[in-house]
Phi, psi and omega in degrees: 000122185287133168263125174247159174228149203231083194245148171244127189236157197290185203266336188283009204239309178283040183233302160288328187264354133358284177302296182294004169242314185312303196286352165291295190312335216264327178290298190315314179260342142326268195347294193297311162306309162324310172292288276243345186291289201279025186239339128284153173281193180287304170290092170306143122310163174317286188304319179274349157309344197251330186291300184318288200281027188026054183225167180301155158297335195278327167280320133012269176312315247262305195325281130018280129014251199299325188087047172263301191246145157254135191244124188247141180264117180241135177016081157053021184246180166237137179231153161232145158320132155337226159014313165289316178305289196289350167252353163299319159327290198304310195290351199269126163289287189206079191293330181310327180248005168293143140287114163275138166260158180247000000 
C-alpha cells in the first residue's frame, strides 16, 4: 500500500528544495563518472573499449568508421582515450533509435 502525504508549501520554498536535490543527484553523477575515469587506464584497447561501452569490436569499427570515437594507432595497435570515450558517451542521446536521412 502506497502512502502520500499531502503539503502545502509556499512555492519559493519548494523551489528551493528542488533546486537542492537536482544538485545532489547532478554531484552523485559527476562521483560516478570521476570513479569510472580512475577505474580505467588513460589508453583502452579495441576490447576493452567495446567491453566498456557493451558493444561488438565491429560496431567499434563502424563507429570509429563513422567519427563517434576516435581511434589512435600507437606501434601498429588501436587505442582509444579514456576521457574521448567518456565524453562521447555524454554527447550520444540514442544512437539505436536516431534516424539518418539519407
Amino acid at each position: 500500500m502506497n502512502q502520500q502525504i499531502l503539503l502545502t508549501i509556499p512555492l519559493d520554498e519548494f523551489k528551493t528544495i528542488q533546486k537542492n536535490w537536482i544538485k545532489e543527484v547532478l554531484t552523485e553523477i559527476d562521483q560516478e563518472t570521476s570513479s569510472a575515469k580512475t577505474d580505467l587506464p588513460e589508453l583502452l584497447s579495441a576490447k576493452q573499449t567495446a567491453n566498456f561501452l557493451g558493444i561488438s569490436k565491429v560496431t567499434l569499427w563502424k563507429w570509429s568508421q563513422q567519427g563517434k570515437l576516435v581511434s589512435y594507432q600507437i606501434s601498429g595497435r588501436i587505442r582509444y582515450k579514456r576521457d574521448e570515450i567518456l565524453q562521447a558517451i555524454k554527447g550520444v542521446k540514442n544512437l539505436k533509435y536516431r534516424r539518418e536521412d539519407k
